[in-house]
N, C-alpha and C positions, 0 to 999 in steps of 0.2 A: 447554273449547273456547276456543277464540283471541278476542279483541275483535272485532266488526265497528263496520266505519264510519258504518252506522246507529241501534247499539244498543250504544253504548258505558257511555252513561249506563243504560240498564236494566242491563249487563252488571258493573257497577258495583255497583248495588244489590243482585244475586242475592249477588255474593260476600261483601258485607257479611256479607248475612240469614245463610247458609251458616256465616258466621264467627259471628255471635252463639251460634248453635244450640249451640256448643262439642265438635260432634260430631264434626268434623275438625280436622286435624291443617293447618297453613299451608302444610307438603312435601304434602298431599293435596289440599287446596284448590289451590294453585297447579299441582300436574298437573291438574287438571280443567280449570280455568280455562287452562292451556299459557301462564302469563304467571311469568318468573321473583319469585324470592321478594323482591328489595329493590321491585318494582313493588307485591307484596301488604302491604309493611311501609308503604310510601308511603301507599297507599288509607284502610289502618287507621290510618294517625298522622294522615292530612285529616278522616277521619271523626271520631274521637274528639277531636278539637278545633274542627271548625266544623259536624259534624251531615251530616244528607244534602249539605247545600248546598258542603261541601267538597268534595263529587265531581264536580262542573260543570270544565268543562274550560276551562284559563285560558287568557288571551291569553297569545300568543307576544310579541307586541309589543317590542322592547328598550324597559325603565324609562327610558332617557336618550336625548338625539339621537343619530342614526347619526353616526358620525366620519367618513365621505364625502356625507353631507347635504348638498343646494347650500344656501349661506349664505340669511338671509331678505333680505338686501337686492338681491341675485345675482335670487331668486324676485322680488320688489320691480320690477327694474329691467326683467324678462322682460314680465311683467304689463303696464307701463306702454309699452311699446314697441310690444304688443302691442294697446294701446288707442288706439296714437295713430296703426297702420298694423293696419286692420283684415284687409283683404286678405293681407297676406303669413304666410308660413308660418312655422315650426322655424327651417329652413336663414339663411332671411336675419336672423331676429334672434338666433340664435346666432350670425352675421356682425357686428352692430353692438354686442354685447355688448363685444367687445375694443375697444371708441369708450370704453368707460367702466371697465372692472373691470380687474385684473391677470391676466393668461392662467392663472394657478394657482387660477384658484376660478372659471374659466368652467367649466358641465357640460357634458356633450359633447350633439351634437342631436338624439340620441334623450331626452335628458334634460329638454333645451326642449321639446321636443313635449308629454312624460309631462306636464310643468307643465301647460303649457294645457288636455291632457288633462282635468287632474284637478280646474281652475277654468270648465271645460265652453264653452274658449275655439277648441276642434276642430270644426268643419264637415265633418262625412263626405262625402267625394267622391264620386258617384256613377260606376261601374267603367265605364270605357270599352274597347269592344271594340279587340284590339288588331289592330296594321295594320301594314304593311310600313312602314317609318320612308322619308319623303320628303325629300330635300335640298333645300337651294336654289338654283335655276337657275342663280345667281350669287352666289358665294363668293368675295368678295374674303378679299385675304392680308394688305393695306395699307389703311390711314384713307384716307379720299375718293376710293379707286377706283371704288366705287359707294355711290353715295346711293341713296334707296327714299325714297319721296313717295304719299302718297294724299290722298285725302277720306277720311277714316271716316263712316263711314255717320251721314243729319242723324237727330238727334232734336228733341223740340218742348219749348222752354222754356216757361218759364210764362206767358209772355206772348200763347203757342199760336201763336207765329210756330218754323221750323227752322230750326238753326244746321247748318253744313257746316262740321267741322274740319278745314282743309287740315294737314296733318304733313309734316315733313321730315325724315329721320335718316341716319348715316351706317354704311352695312348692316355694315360690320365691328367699331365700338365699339357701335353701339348709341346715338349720341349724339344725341339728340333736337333738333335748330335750333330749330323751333316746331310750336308746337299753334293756329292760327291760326282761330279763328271766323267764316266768313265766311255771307251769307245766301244765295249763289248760287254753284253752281260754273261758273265759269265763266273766261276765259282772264283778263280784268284784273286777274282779283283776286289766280287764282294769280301770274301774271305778275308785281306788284307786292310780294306776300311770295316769292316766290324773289329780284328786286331786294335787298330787306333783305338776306334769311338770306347771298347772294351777297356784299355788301358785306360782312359781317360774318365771314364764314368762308375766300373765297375757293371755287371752283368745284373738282367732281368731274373725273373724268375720262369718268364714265356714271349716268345716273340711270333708275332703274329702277321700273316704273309697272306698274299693269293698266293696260284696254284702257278704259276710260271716259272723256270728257270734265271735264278739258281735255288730257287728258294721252296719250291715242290714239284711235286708230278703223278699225275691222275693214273698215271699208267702203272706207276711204283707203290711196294707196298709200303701200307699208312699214309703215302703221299711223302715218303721222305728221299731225300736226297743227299749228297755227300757235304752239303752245309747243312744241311739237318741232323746229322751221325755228328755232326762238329760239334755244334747247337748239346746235342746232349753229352756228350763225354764233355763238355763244360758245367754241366748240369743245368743247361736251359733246354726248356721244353719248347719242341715247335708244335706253333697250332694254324690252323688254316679255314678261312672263309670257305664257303660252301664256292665251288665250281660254277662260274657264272654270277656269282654274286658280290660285285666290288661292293657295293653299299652296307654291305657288312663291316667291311673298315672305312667309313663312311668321313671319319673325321682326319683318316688321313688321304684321302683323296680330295676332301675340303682344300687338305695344307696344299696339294698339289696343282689345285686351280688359282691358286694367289704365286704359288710358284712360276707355272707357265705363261704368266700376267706378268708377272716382272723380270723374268727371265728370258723366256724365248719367246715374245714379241714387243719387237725384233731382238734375235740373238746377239750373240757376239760372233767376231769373224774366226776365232781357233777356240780351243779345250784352256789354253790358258787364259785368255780375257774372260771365255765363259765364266770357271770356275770363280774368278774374280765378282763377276755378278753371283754368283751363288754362296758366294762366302757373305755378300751384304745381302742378300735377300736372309738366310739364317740368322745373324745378327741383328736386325732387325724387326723379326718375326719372334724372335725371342725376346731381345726386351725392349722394344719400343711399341709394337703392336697390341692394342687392345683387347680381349677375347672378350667375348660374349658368352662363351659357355664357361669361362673364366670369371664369371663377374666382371668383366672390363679390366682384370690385372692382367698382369702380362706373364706369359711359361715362366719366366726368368725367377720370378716374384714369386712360383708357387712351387717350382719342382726344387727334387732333391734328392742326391748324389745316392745313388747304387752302395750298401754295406757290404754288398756283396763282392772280393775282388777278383779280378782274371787273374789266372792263374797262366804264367809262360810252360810249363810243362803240364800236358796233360795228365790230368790223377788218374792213376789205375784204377782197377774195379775187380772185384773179387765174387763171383758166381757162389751163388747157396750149393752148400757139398751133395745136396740131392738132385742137381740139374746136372747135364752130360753138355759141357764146353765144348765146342767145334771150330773150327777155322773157317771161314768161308774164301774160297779158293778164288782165281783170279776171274772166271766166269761168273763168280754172284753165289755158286752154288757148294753145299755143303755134303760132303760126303757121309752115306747113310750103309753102315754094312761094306759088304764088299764090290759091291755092281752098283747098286741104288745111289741116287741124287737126289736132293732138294733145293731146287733154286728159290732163294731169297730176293736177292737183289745186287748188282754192280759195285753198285755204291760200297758196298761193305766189304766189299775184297779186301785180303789180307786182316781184318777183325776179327776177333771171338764173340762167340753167341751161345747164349745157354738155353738149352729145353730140359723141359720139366713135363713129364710124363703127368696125363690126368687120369688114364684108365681105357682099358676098350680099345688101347692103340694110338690115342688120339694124344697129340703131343703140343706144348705149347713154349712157345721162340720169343725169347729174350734180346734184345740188344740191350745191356747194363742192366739199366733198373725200366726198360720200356718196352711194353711188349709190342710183337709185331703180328704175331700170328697163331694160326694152326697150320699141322698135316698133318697125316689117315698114315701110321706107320705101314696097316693091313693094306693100301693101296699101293704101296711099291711091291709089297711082297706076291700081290699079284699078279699086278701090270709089268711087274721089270721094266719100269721105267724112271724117269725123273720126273716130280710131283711137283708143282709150287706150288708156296706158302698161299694160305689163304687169310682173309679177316675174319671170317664167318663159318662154322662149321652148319654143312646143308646137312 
């Protein structure tokens, strides 16, 4: 009868016992057993020189290293990369392996993984259900056509006061401007670090936001706000994710989960140590970190500096000689006639706006070069009242 792979070792011992009796023949024995005859010469030369115990079944193991082994300084270097960037995976530090070794004795990144594997440096991912793959609203083609800007969400340092990291990055390298700690969101404060990042890099052509304060509001018309009237009297355009929909800026909420990973757990104990963490998380993320949708280079490596410069005084703007220029008064709303109002919006008090008559009464609201709206001139003239702007004429 053939070996089985549970009774191999009994199956061993039968043919011994079988062979001691001298009652068979080794051509008789080995048809029984259906195992050729150098198999039955092998068992009896193990047996007869180390006893039952020669019949245990040896390792395969090769006696010497494999000759495609990754080197132990290679496993050395993996290890240590791997300690000093907990978070990341395979891909990125078989990425910075070529920073230090000769590309002829890097393994490949199934091989980096097996390592970590086998020094129990793997965190099994819990399976996420799959989903129709979602783009980004806006996919720029070129560095500083659109920037992407939030708050990441505050958490409480140990001080048990909340920090609000304002972020700026630029949506097609990924290049991080700052990770900015602030204790309030609110318009001075972004207003003062976009100043900075602005001196320092030159302005977008569009900067792209949710709908939250400071940065828009559902309730306001186009969804602009008084950093958004900023935003264009600089001549950047603001744009905004659909309401409810962060995965729209999907690659900067990416940046924000490697953020709150090295950053706020565990935080820092004030605003000054944080920031500290948040100046080496940007640094870092900039030119040491890998991307994948980068090809594995890093922001550092692929962005490039804004032609565009800020300007310290804001440029005037000069209304086409057939729009009627208004003031918009400290309530939001612009005076229409002698009795008549149109509220715009808060935000614009004390600015000029220009409307441009289409016909029929129906009139259309300028801030600079961006429109905001309509209003129905014939609907004050009957209602005697005040009108807001609309987006949409019903």
């Amino acid at each position: 009868m053939p070996w089985k792979d549970t009774t191999i070792m009994e199956q061993k011992i039968e043919f011994i016992c079988e062979w001691r009796t001298g009652k068979h023949t080794i051509t008789e024995l080995c048809r029984s057993f259906e195992i050729s005859r150098p198999t039955a010469y092998k068992i009896i030369a193990r047996f007869e020189s180390e006893g039952y115990e020669g019949l245990r079944e040896l390792s395969r193991k090769p006696r010497g290293p494999h000759p495609n082994a990754t080197s132990e300084k290679v496993v050395k270097g993996i290890l240590q990369y791997k300690e000093k960037h907990k978070l990341w995976g395979a891909k990125k530090i078989h990425r910075l392996l070529y920073n230090d070794y000769p590309g002829d004795i890097i393994p490949t990144v199934l091989t980096v993984h097996n390592i970590l594997k086998k020094h129990g440096l793997v965190c099994p991912q819990k399976r996420l259900r799959r989903v129709k793959p979602i783009h980004p609203i806006f996919d720029p083609k070129h560095c500083n056509e659109v920037w992407s800007a939030d708050y990441k969400g505050k958490f409480l340092m140990g001080n048990k006061i909340y920090c609000h990291p304002l972020t700026i990055a630029d949506s097609k390298s990924r290049y991080v401007f700052t990770a900015k700690g602030h204790y309030k969101e609110n318009f001075v404060s972004a207003k003062t670090e976009f100043t900075r990042v602005f001196r320092k890099y030159g302005i977008p052509k569009q900067i792209h936001t949710d709908n939250g304060s400071p940065f828009g509001s559902v309730a306001a018309i186009q969804r602009f706000t008084r950093l958004s009237y900023w935003f264009i009297e600089l001549g950047i355009m603001p744009v905004y994710s659909d309401p409810a929909h962060p995965e729209q800026n999907g690659r900067h909420e990416r940046m924000h989960r490697d953020l709150k990973a090295a950053c706020a757990k565990p935080s820092a104990y004030d605003l000054k140590a944080q920031q500290r963490r948040l100046n080496r998380f940007v640094k870092e993320y900039n030119n040491v970190r890998p991307h994948e949708a980068l090809n594995l280079e890093t922001p550092a490596s692929i962005h490039d500096f804004s032609t565009r410069p800020f300007l310290e005084k804001t440029p005037t703007f000069d209304y086409e000689p057939e729009m009627r220029v208004l003031k918009v008064t400290k309530n939001g709303s612009v005076r229409w006639g002698s009795y008549n109002w149109v509220y715009l919006s808060a935000s614009l008090q004390g600015k000029h706006i220009g409307a441009l008559e289409m016909g029929n009464g129906i009139w259309r609201v300028f801030y600079r070069n961006v429109f905001l709206g309509y209003f129905n001139e014939n609907e004050l003239r009957t209602k005697e009242k005040s009108v807001r702007l609309e987006t949409n004429l019903v």
